[in-house]
KEDRENZA-370079 format. One record per residue (C-alpha): residue number from 1; residue in three letters; x, y, z. Coordinates in steps of 0.5 Angstrom, whole numbers. Each point is the difference from the previous one (the first is absolute). Example, Ala and Ser with C-alpha at 12.3 -4.5 7.8 and 13.67 -1.06 7.14 Angstrom:
<atoms>
1; ala; 25; -9; 16 .
2; ser; 2; 7; -2 .
</atoms>
This chain:
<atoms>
1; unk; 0; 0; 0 .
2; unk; 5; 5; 1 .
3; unk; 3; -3; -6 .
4; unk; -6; 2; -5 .
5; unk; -1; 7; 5 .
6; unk; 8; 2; -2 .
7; unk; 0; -2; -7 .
8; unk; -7; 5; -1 .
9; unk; 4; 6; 4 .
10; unk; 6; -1; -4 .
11; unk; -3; 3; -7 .
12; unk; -4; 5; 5 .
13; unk; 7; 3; 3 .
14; unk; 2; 0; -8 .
15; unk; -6; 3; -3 .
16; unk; 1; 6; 6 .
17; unk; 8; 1; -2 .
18; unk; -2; 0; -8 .
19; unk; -5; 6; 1 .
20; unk; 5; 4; 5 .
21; unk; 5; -1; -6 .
22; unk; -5; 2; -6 .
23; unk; -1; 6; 4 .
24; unk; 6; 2; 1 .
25; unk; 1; 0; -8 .
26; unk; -4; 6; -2 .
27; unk; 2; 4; 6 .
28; unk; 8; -1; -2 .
29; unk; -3; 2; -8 .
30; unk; -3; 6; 2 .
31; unk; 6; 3; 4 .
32; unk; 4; -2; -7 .
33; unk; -5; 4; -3 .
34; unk; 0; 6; 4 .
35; unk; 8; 1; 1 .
36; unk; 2; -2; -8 .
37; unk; -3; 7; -2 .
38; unk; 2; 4; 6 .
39; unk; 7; -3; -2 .
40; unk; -1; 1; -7 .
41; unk; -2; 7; 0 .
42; unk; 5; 3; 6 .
43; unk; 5; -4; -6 .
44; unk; -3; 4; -5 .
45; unk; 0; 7; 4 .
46; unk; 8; -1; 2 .
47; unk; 1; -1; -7 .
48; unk; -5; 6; -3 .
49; unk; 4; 4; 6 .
50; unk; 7; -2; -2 .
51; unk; -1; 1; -8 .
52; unk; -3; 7; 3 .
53; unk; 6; 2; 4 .
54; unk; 5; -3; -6 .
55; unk; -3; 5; -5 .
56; unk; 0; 5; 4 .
57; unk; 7; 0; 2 .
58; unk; 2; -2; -8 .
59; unk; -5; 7; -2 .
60; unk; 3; 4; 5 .
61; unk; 8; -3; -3 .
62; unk; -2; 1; -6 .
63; unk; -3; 7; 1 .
64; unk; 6; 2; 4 .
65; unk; 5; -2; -6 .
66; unk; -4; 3; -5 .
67; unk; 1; 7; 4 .
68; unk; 8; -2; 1 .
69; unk; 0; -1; -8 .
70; unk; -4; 6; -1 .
71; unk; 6; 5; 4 .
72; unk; 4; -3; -3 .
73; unk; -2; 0; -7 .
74; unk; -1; 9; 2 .
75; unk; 7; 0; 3 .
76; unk; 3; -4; -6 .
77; unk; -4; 5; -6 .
78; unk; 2; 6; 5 .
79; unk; 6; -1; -1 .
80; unk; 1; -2; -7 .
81; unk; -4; 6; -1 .
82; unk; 7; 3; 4 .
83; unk; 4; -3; -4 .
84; unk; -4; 3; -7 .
85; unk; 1; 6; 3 .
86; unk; 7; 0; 1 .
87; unk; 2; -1; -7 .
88; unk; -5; 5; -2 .
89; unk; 4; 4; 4 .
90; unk; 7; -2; -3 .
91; unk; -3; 1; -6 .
92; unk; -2; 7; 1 .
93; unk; 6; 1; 4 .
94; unk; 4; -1; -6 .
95; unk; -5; 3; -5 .
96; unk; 4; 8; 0 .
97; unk; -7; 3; -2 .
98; unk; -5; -4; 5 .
99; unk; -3; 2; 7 .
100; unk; 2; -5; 5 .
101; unk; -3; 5; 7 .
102; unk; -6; -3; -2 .
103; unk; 3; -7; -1 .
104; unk; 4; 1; 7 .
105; unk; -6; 1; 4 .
106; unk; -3; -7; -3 .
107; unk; 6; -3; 2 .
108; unk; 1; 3; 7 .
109; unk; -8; -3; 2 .
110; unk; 2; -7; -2 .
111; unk; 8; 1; 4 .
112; unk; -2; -5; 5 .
113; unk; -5; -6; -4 .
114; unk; 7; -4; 1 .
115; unk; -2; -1; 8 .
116; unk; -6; -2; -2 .
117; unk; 3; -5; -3 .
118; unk; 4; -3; 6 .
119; unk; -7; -2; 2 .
120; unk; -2; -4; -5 .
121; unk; 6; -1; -4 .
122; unk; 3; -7; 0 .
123; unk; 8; 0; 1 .
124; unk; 2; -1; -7 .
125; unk; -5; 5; -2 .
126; unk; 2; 6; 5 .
127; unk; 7; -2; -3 .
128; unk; 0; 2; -6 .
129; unk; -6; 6; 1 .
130; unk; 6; 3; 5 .
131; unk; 5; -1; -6 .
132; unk; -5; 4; -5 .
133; unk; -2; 5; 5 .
134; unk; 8; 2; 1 .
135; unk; 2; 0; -7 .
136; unk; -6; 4; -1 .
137; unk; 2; 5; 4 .
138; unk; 7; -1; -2 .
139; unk; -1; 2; -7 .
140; unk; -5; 5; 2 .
141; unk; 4; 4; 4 .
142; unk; 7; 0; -5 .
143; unk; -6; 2; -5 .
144; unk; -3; 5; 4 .
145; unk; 8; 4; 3 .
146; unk; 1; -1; -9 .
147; unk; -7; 3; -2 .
148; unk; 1; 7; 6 .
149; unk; 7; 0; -2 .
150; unk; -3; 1; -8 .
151; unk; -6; 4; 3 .
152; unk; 5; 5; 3 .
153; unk; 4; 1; -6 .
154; unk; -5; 0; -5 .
155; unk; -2; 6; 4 .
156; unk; 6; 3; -1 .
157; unk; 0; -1; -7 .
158; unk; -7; 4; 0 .
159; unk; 3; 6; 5 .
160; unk; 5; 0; -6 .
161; unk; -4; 0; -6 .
162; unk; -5; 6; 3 .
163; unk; 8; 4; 1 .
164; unk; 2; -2; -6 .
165; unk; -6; 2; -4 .
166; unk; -2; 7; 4 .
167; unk; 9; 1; -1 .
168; unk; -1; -1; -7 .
169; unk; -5; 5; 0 .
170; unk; 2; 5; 4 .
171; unk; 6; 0; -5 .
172; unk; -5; 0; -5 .
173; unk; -3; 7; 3 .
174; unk; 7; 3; 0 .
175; unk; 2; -1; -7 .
176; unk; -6; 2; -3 .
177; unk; 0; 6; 5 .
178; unk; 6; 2; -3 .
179; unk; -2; -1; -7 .
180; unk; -5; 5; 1 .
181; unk; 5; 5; 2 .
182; unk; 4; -1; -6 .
183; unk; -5; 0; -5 .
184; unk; -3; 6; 3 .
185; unk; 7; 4; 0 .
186; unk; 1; 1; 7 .
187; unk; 6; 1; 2 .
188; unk; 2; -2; 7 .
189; unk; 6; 1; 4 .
190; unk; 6; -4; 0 .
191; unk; -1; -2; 8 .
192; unk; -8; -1; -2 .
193; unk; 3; -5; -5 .
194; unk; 5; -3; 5 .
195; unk; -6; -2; 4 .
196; unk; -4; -3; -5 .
197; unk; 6; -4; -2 .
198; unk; 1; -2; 6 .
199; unk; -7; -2; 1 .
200; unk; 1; -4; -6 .
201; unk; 5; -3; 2 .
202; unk; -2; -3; 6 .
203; unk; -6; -2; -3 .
204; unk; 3; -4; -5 .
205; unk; 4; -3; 6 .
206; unk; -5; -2; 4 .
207; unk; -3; -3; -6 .
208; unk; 5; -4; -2 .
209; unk; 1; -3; 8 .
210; unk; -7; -1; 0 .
211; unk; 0; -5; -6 .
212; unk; 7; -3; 2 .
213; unk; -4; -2; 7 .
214; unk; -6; -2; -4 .
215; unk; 2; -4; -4 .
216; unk; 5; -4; 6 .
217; unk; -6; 0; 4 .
218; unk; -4; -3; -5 .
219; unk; 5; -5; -1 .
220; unk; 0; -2; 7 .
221; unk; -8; 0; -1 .
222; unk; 1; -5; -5 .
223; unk; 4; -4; 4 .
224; unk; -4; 0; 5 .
225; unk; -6; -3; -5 .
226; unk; 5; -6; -3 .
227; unk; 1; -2; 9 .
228; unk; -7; 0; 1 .
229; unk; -3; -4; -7 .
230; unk; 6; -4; 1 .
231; unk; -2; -1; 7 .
232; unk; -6; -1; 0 .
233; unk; 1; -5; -6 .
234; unk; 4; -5; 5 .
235; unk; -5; 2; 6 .
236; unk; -6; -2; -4 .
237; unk; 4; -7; -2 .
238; unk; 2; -2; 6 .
239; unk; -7; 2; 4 .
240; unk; -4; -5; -5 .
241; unk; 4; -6; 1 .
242; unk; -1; 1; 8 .
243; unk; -7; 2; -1 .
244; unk; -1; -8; -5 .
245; unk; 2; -3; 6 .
246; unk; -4; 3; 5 .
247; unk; -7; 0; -4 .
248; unk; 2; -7; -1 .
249; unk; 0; -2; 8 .
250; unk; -8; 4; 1 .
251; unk; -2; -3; -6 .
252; unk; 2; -6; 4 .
253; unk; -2; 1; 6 .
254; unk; -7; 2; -2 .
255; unk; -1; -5; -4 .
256; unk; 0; 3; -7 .
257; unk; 2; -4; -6 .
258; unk; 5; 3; -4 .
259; unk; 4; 0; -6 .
260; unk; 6; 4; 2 .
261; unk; 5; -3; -4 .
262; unk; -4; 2; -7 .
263; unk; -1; 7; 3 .
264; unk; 7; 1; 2 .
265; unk; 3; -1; -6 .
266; unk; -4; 5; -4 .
267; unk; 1; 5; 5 .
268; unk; 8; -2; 1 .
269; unk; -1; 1; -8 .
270; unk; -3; 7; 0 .
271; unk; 4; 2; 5 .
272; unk; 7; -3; -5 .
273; unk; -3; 4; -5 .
274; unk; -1; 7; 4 .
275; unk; 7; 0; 3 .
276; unk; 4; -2; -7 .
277; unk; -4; 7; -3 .
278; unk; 1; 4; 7 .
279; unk; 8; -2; -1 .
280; unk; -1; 1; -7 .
281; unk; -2; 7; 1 .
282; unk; 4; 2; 5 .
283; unk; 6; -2; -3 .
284; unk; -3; 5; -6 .
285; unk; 0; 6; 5 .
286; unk; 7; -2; 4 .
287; unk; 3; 1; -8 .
288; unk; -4; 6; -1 .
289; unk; 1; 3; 6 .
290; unk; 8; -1; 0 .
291; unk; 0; 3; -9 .
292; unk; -3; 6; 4 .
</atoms>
C-alpha cells in the first residue's frame, strides 16, 4: 500500500516542479525582451554622441586650417604685391624721366610685410624671402644714391643752361645797342668806348666759362645716366631670378599648381634680349660721349 501510494505521489511531485519551470521560462524571455532594446538604443546614442562629437571636432579642425590658409594666403599675396612694387620701384629709379615719390610711399606702406612672414612662412621660404628682400634693398639704395647724384647735376645742368641763355642775350642786347650808335653816328667818348669793350669782353668771358662748365656738366650728367641703366639692368636680372624662386615655394605652400619652368624660361629669354639691347645702346652712347 505505501508502495502504489509512492508511485502515485511521484509523478504529482514531477508535475508541480515541471509547472515551476515552464513558469520560469516567460519570466527570463520578458526581462530579454526589455534589456535588449534598452541596451540597443544607449549603443545607438553613444554611437550618435561619438559621430557627433568627432564631427564637430573635424569641422572646428578644418575651420581652424582654412582660417590659418587663408592669412597666410593675404600674408604671401602681400608680399608678392611688395616684391612687384619693388621692382617697379627699380625701374622708376633707373628711368631718368620717371617720378619715384610716389613709387617710394607705396614702398614704404608695404617695409614691414616681411615680418608678417616669419609668422607663417616655412624656414626655407623665409630663407629665400629674406635673400629677396635684401637684394632689393641692396639694388634700391645704390639706385636711389645714383639717381640723387643724376638729379643733382641735371639741376646744374639747367641752372647753367638758363645763365647760359640769359648771357647770350645779354651780349646780344650789348651788340645791338652798339650798333645803333654806329648807325645813328653817335660818337662817344674814348673811355665810354672802353667800357662798352670791357663789358663786351666780360661777357664774351662769361659765356665762353658757361658753355666750358656746361658741356663738363653734362658729360657727367650722362655718365651719371649710363651707371643707372646699367645698373638697373644688372638689379633687374639679379632680383627676377630670386623673385623665381620665392614664388615657386608659395605656390608650394599654397597648393597651387604650376609650370615654373616654361614661364621662367620665356621670361630669362625676354630679359636675354633686353639686357644685349641695353648693353648695345650704352656702348653707342659711351662711343659718342667719348667722340665728344
Amino acid at each position: 500500500m505505501n508502495f502504489v501510494l509512492n508511485e502515485r505521489n511521484t509523478p504529482q511531485l514531477n508535475d508541480f516542479d515541471m509547472t515551476n519551470s515552464a513558469a520560469s521560462v516567460p519570466a527570463v524571455t520578458s526581462a530579454w525582451m526589455i534589456y535588449v532594446p534598452v541596451i540597443c538604443a544607449l549603443i545607438a546614442s553613444s554611437v550618435t554622441i561619438i559621430g557627433i562629437v568627432l564631427n564637430s571636432y573635424f569641422a572646428r579642425k578644418h575651420k581652424k586650417e582654412e582660417q590659418a590658409y587663408t592669412i597666410k594666403k593675404e600674408i604671401f599675396l602681400g608680399f608678392a604685391e611688395y616684391i612687384s612694387n619693388s621692382m617697379m620701384l627699380l625701374q622708376a629709379v633707373a628711368d631718368p624721366d620717371s617720378e619715384v615719390h610716389s613709387v617710394l610711399s607705396k614702398y614704404r606702406e608695404q617695409a614691414g610685410v616681411i615680418g608678417k612672414m616669419y609668422v607663417v612662412a616655412e624656414p626655407n621660404l623665409l630663407l629665400e624671402a629674406r635673400s629677396l628682400v635684401t637684394e632689393l634693398e641692396t639694388y634700391g639704395s645704390e639706385l636711389v644714391a645714383i639717381r640723387r647724384g643724376m638729379d643733382k647735376i641735371s639741376l646744374k645742368v639747367a641752372n647753367l643752361k638758363e645763365s647760359h641763355t640769359e648771357t647770350s642775350k645779354a651780349l646780344d642786347n650789348l651788340n645791338e645797342h652798339r650798333l645803333s650808335l654806329f648807325r645813328s653816328g653817335t660818337i662817344l667818348a674814348e673811355s665810354v668806348q672802353s667800357a662798352h669793350q670791357w663789358e663786351c669782353d666780360f661777357i664774351m668771358k662769361r659765356l665762353d666759362d658757361l658753355t666750358d662748365m656746361l658741356y663738363k656738366a653734362e658729360v657727367e650728367a650722362y655718365h651719371f645716366a649710363l651707371s643707372l641703366f646699367e645698373m638697373g639692368a644688372t638689379a633687374s636680372q639679379q632680383v627676377e631670378e630670386k623673385t623665381f624662386i620665392v614664388l615657386r615655394l608659395i605656390k608650394e605652400e599654397l597648393k597651387i599648381p604650376h609650370q615654373a619652368f616654361t614661364y621662367e624660361e620665356a621670361v630669362k629669354t625676354q630679359h636675354k634680349k633686353r639686357t644685349e639691347s641695353a648693353k648695345k645702346l650704352v656702348q653707342i652712347r659711351k662711343e659718342s660721349t667719348a667722340k665728344s
